[in-house]
C-alpha positions as CSV (number, residue, x, y, z in Angstrom):
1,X,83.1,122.7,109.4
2,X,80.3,121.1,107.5
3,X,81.6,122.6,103.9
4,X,85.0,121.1,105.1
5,X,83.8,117.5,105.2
6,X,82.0,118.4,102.2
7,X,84.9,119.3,100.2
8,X,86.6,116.6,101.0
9,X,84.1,113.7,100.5
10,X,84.1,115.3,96.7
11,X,87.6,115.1,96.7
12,X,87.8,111.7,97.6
13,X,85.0,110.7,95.2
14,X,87.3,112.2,92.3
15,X,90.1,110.4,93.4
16,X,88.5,107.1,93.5
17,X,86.8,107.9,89.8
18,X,90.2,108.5,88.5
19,X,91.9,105.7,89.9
20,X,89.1,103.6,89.0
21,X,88.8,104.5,85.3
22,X,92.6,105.3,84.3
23,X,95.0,104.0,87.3
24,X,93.6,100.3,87.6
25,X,92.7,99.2,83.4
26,X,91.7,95.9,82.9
27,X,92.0,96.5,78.9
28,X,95.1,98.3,78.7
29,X,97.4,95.5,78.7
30,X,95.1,93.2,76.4
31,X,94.8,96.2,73.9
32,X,98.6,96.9,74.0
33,X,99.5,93.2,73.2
34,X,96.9,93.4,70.8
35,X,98.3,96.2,68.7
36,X,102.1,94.3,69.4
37,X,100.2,91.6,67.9
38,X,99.5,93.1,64.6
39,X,103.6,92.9,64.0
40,X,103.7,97.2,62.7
41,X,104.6,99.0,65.4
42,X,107.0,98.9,68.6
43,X,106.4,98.7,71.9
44,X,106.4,102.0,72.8
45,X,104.1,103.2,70.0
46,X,101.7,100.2,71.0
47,X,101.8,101.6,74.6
48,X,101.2,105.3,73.6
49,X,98.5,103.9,71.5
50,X,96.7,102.6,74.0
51,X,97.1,105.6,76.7
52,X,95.6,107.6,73.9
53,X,93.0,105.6,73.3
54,X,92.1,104.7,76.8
55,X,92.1,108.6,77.6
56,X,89.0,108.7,75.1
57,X,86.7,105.4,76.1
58,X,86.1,103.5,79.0
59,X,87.0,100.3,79.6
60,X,83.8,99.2,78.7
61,X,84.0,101.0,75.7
62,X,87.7,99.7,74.6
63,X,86.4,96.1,75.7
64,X,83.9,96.5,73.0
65,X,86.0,97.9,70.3
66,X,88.6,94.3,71.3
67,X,85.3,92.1,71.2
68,X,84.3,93.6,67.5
69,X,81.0,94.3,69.4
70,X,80.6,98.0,67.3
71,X,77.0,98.2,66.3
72,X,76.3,102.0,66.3
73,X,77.5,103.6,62.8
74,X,78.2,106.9,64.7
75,X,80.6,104.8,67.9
76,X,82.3,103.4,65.0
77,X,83.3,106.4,63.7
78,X,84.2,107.7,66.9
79,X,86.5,104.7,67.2
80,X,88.2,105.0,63.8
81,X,89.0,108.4,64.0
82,X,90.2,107.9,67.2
83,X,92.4,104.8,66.5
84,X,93.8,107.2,62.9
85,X,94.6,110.0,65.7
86,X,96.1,107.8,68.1
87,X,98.3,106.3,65.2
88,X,99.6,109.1,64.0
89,X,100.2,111.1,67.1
90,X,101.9,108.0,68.3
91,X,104.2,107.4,65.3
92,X,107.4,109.4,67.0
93,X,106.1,109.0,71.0
């Protein structure tokens, strides 16, 4: 019965994580107004854009990509080849 409750406090601990870091973004909506912003691409390529990039950094992360706060050379690659990815596989979403 023990392993039971076990199972299912990890279970609940995953949920929460996922709904925590993809279900309830608090740069999602700022980094897909963002892209709209830049007047290239539509909606829908700004939103897949952003699902793919959120999918890759935390919140935290994206924040500091929006703030231009990028101070390790290797993140920053990270980031553009992500962002080069993202734009291409989200030409034709």
């Amino acid at each position: 019965m023990g392993k039971v409750f076990l199972w299912m406090g990890v279970v609940l601990l995953a949920i929460y994580l996922v709904k925590s870091q993809y279900l309830s973004s608090k740069t999602w909506g700022p980094f897909r107004d963002g892209c709209l912003a830049s007047g290239g691409a539509t909606e829908e390529q700004c939103s897949c854009l952003s699902d793919y990039v959120h999918e890759r950094f935390s919140d935290q992360e994206v924040q500091r990509i929006m703030d231009t706060r990028i101070t390790d050379p290797v993140f920053a690659e990270k980031v553009n080849k992500t962002v080069v990815a993202g734009t291409l596989a989200c030409r034709n979403p």
